[in-house]
C-alpha positions as CSV (number, residue, x, y, z in Angstrom):
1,X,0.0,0.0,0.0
2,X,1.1,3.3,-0.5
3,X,1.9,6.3,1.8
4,X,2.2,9.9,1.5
5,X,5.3,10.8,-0.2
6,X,5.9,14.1,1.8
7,X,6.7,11.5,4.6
8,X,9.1,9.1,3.4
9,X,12.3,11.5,3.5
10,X,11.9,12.0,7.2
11,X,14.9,11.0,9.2
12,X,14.6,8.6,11.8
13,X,13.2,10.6,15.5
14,X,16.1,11.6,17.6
15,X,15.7,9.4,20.4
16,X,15.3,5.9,18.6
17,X,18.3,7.2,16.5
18,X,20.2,7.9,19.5
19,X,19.1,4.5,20.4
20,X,20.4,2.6,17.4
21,X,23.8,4.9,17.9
22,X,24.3,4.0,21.8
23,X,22.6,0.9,22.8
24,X,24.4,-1.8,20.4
25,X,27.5,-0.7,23.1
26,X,28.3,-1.1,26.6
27,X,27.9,2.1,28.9
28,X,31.8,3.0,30.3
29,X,29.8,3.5,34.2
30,X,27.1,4.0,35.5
31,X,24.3,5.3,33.4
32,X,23.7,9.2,33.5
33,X,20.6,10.0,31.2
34,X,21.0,13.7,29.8
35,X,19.2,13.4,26.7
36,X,15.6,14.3,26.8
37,X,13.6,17.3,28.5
38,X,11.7,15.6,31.0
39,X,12.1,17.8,34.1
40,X,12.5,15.7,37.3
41,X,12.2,18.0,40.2
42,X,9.1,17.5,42.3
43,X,5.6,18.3,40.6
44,X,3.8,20.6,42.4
45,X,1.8,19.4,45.8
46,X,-1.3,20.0,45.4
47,X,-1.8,17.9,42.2
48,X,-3.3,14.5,43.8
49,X,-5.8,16.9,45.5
50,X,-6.9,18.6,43.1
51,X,-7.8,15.2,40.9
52,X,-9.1,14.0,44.0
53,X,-11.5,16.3,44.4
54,X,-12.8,16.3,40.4
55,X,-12.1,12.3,40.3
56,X,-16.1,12.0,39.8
57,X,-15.5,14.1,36.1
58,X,-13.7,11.5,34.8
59,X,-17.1,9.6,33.9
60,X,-17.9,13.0,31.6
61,X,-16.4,13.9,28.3
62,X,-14.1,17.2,28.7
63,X,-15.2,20.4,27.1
64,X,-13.6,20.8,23.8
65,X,-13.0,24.9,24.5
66,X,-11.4,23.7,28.1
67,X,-13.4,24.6,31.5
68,X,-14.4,28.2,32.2
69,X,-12.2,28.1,35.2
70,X,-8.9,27.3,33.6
71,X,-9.1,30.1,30.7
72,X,-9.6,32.1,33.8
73,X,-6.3,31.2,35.5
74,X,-4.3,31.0,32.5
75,X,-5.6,34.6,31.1
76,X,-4.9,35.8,34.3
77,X,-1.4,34.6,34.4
78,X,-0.8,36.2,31.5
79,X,-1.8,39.4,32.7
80,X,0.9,38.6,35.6
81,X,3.5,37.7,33.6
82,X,3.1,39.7,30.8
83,X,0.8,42.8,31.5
84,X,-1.2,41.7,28.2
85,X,-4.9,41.6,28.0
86,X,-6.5,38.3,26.5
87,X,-10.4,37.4,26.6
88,X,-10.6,34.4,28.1
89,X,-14.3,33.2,26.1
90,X,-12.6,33.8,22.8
91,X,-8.8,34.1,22.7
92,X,-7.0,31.4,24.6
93,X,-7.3,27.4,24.0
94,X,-6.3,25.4,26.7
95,X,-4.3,21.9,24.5
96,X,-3.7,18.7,25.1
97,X,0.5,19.4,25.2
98,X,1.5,22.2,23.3
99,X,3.2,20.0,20.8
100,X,-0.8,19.2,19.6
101,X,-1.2,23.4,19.4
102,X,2.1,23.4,16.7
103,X,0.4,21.1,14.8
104,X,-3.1,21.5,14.4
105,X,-2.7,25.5,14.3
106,X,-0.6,24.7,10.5
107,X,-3.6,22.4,9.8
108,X,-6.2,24.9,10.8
109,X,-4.1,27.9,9.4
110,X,-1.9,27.7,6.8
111,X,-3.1,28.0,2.8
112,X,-3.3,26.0,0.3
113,X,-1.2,28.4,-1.6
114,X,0.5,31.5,-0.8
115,X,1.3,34.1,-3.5
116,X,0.2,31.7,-6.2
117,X,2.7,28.8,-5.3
118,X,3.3,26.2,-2.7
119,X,3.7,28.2,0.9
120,X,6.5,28.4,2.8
121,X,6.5,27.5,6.6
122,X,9.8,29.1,8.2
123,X,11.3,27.2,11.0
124,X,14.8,27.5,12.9
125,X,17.5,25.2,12.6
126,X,17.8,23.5,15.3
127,X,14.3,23.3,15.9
128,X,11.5,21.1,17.8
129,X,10.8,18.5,15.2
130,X,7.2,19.3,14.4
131,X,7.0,22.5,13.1
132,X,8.9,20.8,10.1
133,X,6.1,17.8,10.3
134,X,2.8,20.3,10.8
135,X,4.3,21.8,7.3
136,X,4.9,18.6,5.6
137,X,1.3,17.4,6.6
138,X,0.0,20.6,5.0
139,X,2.2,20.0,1.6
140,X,3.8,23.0,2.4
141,X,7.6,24.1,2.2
142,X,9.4,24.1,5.5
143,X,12.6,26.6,5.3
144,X,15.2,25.6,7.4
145,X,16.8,29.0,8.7
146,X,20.4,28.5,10.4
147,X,19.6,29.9,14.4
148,X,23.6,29.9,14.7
149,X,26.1,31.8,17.0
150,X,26.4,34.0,14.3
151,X,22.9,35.0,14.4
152,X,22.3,34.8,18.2
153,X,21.5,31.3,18.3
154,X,18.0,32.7,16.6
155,X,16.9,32.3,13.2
156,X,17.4,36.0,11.2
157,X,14.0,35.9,9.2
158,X,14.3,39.0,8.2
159,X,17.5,38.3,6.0
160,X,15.3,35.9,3.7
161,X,15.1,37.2,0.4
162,X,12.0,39.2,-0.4
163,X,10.8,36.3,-3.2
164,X,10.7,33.5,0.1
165,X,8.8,36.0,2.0
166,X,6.4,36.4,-0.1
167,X,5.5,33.0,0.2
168,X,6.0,32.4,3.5
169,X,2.2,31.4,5.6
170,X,4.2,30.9,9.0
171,X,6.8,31.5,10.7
172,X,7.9,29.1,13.8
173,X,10.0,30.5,16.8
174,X,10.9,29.0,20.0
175,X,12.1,31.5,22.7
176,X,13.9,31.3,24.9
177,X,15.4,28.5,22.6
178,X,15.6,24.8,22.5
179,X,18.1,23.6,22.3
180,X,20.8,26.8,22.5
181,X,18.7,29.0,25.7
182,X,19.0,31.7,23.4
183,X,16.5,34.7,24.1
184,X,14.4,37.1,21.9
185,X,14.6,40.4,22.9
186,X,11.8,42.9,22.6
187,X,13.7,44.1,19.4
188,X,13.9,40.9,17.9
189,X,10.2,40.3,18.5
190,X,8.8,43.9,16.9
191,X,11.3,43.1,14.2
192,X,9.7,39.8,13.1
193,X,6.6,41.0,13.6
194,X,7.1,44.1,11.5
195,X,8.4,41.6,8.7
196,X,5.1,38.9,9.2
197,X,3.2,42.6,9.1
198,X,5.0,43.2,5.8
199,X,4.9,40.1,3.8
200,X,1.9,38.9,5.0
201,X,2.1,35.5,7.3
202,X,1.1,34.4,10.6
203,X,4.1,34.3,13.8
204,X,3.7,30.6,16.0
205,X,5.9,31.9,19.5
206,X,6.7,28.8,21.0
207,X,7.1,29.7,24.9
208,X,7.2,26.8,26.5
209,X,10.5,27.6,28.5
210,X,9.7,30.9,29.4
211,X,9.8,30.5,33.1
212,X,12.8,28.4,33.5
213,X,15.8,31.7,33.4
214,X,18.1,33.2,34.9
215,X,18.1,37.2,36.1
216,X,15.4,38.8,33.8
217,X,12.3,37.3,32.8
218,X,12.4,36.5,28.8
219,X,9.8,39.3,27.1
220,X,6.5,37.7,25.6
221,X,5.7,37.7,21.6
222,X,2.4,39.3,22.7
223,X,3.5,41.1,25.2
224,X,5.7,43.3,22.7
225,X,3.1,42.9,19.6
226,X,0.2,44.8,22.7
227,X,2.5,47.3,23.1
228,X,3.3,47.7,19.3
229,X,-0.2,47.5,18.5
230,X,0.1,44.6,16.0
231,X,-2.5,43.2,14.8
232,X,-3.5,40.2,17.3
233,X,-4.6,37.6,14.5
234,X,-1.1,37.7,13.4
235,X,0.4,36.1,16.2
236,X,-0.4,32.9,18.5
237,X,1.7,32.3,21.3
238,X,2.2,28.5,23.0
239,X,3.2,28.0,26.5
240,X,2.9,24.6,28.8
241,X,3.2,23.1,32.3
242,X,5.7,20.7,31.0
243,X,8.7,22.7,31.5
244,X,6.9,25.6,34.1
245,X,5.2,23.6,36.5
246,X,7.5,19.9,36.1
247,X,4.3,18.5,35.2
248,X,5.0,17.3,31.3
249,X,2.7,13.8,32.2
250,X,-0.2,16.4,32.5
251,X,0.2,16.9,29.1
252,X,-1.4,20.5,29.1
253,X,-0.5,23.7,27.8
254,X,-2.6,26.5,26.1
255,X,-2.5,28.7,22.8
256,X,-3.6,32.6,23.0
257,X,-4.1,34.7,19.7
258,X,-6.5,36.6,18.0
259,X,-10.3,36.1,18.5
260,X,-10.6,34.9,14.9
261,X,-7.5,32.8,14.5
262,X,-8.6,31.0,18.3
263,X,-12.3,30.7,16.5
264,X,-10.3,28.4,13.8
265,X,-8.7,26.1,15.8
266,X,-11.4,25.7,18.0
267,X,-13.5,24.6,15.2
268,X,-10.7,21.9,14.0
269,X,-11.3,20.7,17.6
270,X,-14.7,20.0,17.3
271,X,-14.1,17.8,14.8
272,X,-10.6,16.0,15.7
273,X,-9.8,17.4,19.0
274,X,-8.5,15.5,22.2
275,X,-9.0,17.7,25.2
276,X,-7.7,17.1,28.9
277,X,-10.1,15.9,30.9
278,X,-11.5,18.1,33.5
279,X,-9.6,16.7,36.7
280,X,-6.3,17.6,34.8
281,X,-8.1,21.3,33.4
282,X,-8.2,21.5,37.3
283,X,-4.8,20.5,38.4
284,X,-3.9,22.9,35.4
285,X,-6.2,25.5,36.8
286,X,-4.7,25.7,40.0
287,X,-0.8,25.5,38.4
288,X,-1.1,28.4,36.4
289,X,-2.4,30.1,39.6
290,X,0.7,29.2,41.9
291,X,4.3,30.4,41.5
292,X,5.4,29.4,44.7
293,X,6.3,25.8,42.9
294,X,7.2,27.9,40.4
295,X,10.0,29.9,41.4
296,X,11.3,27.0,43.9
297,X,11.8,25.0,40.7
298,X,13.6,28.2,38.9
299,X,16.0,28.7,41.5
300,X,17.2,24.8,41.2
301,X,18.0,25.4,37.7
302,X,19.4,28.9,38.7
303,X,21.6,26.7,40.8
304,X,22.8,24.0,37.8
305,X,23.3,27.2,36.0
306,X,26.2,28.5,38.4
307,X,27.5,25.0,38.4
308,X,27.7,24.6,34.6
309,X,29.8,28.1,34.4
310,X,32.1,26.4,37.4
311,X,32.4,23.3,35.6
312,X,33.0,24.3,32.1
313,X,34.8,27.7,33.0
314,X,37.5,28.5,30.7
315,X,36.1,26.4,28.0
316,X,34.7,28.8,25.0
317,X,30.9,28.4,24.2
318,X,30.7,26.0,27.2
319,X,29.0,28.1,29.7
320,X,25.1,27.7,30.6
321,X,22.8,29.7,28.7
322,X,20.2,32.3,29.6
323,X,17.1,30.3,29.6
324,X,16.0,26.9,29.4
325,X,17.8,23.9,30.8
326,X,19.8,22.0,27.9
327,X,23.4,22.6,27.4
328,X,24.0,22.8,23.3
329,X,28.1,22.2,23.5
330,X,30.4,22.5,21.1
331,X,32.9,19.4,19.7
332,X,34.1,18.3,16.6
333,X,31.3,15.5,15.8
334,X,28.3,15.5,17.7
335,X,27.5,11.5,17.2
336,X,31.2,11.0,18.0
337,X,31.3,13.0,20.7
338,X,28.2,11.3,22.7
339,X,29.2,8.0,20.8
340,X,32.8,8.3,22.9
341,X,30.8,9.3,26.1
342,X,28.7,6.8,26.4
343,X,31.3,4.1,26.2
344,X,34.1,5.8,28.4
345,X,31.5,7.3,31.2
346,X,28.1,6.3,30.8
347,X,26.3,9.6,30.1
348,X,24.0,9.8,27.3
349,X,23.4,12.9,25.7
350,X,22.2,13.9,22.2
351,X,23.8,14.7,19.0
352,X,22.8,17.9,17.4
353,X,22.6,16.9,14.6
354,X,19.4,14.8,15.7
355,X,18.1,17.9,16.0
356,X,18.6,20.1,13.0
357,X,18.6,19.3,9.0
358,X,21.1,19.0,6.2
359,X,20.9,22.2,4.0
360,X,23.1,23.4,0.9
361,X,24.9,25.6,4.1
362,X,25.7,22.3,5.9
363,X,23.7,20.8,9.4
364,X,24.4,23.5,12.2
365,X,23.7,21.1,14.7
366,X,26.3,18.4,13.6
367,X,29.1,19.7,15.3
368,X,26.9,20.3,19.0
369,X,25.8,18.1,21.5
370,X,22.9,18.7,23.9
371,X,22.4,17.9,27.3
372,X,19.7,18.1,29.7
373,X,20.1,19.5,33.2
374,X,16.8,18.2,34.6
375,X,17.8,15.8,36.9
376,X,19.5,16.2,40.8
377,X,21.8,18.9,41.4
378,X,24.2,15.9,42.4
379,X,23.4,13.9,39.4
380,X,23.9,16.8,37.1
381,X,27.3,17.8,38.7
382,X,28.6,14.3,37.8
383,X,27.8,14.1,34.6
384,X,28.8,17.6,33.3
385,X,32.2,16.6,35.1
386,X,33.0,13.6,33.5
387,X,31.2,15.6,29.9
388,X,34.5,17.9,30.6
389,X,36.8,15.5,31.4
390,X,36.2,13.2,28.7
391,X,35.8,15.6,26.0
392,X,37.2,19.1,26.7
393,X,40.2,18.0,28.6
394,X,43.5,17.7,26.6
């Protein structure tokens, strides 16, 4: 039987690649998993009781537009956070995992055509694998746009030649950055939106490490587009519990935009939605409400943070970045690098390379490896130690 061909030239998923690459060899100690994003301090305390006391709404099916009183708490943490003003009836979506939001907002948004050709869907490389997959599924073009030192560790959109603009339905972002920690400023934000303003396509802000930082808060995509007065059906921003809250089982996160643009997603749920049910809306509810857990959490990684500068001081492009909690090191060869890790110490971390995409300009992830700082201040101390000791030390 056949299958679509705008599948078939996807590479194999990072972690069953990294699989394939590691596990046909013998770990060098004692196994030290630094490869995927899966925070590990404690979830928050109150989450048993909360499902405890909603247990009985698990008989009912969920509401497709999320309860009443979780667009409450999250519109009202973004008026914490951000200072920005979102109706909570009509402009936020509360998702099953943001990773559903990324995708069903290309399938609910993006054109058959753009400018009378095939549109172009604009992601950074690196990049979380399915903004490249939510353009494939809507035959469009992804753009793989280098998000390099050189450029901040951002994609530079805005140095796309006028003829790929034009094309161009969306334009993906993650910020702060995953895999490099790298922030967009307020600048960087008015920038791309004055561009999407320009040439006509839609900004996806993917903010789902925003709270996990060190000194300043990271600015908001709509908290600068308010202030700029951009037009709000231009922009959706994502954020989650995943990374804020240590609750990424919960599998909830929300989208905010424009009244229309929400109205279009919401009707792609009605048909082939999957909402949380309501005992998780309320453990959700009551996250987005707290930053107690919050800030407790934030000032653990603050901690890993310090230690990576210790650890890696002296070493150039080795130091911990602003936000987020992956490490994106440099080496010769990525799949080397973790290849020789794994045999002489144990530690697993990823190639970069798994992460980014062969262009005419190269893969900008192939000489990188990342790792994850999610697990026990002890546990993370060990295994950036013996990172620097097996491959930064002459």
């Amino acid at each position: 039987m056949q299958h679509p061909a705008r599948f078939q030239t996807l590479p194999a998923y990072a972690f069953p690649r990294l699989r394939s690459l590691l596990d046909v060899h013998a770990p060098g100690g004692d196994v030290i998993h630094m490869t995927i994003g899966d925070p590990r301090h404690a979830p928050p305390d109150f989450v048993l009781d909360e499902i405890a006391a909603h247990v009985g709404a698990f008989a009912n099916y969920p509401p497709n537009d999320g309860t009443p009183v979780l667009r409450q708490s999250i519109t009202a943490w973004l008026k914490r956070r951000y200072g920005v003003e979102v109706c909570a009836e009509t402009q936020v979506l509360p998702l099953n995992g943001t990773r559903e939001g990324l995708f069903n907002a290309a399938v609910a948004l993006c054109p058959e055509e753009k400018s009378g050709k095939v549109p172009v869907v604009l992601t950074p490389n690196p990049f979380y694998q399915v903004y490249a997959v939510a353009a494939l599924a809507m035959a469009a073009q992804p753009h793989y746009v280098p998000a390099t030192a050189a450029t901040g560790f951002l994609p530079d959109y805005t140095a796309l030649p006028p003829e790929v603009l034009d094309r161009v339905a969306v334009a993906y972002i993650c910020s702060p950055s995953n895999p490099q920690g790298a922030v967009a400023d307020a600048e960087y934000w008015r920038s791309l939106l004055e561009l999407a303003e320009r040439h006509d396509f839609r900004v996806f802000a993917d903010e789902c490490y925003s709270e996990v930082y060190r000194g300043t808060p990271p600015p908001g995509a709509m908290e600068v587009a308010q202030k700029m007065g951009a037009d709000p059906e231009r922009l959706l921003i994502f954020h989650s519990l995943s990374k804020r809250s240590n609750l990424a089982g919960l599998r909830s996160g929300f989208v905010a935009g424009g009244k229309q643009t929400i109205a279009a997603l919401k009707q792609l749920r009605n048909y082939a939605g999957a909402p949380l049910p309501v005992p998780l809306q309320a453990v959700a509810a009551r996250a987005w409400a707290d930053e107690a857990h919050v800030d407790a959490s934030r000032a653990r990684y603050v901690r890993k943070y310090e230690m990576a500068d210790r650890i890696f001081a002296n070493i150039p492009g080795c130091g911990a970045p602003q936000a987020g909690f992956f490490l994106w090191l440099p080496v010769e060869d990525g799949e080397a690098a973790a290849l020789k890790l794994w045999q002489t110490t144990g530690v697993r971390v990823l190639p970069g390379a798994y992460l980014s995409r062969d262009t005419d300009a190269g893969n900008p992830g192939k000489k990188f490896i990342r790792v994850a700082m999610v697990a026990d201040e002890d546990e993370v101390a060990e295994g950036l130690t013996q990172i620097r000791d097996c491959l930064f030390k002459e």
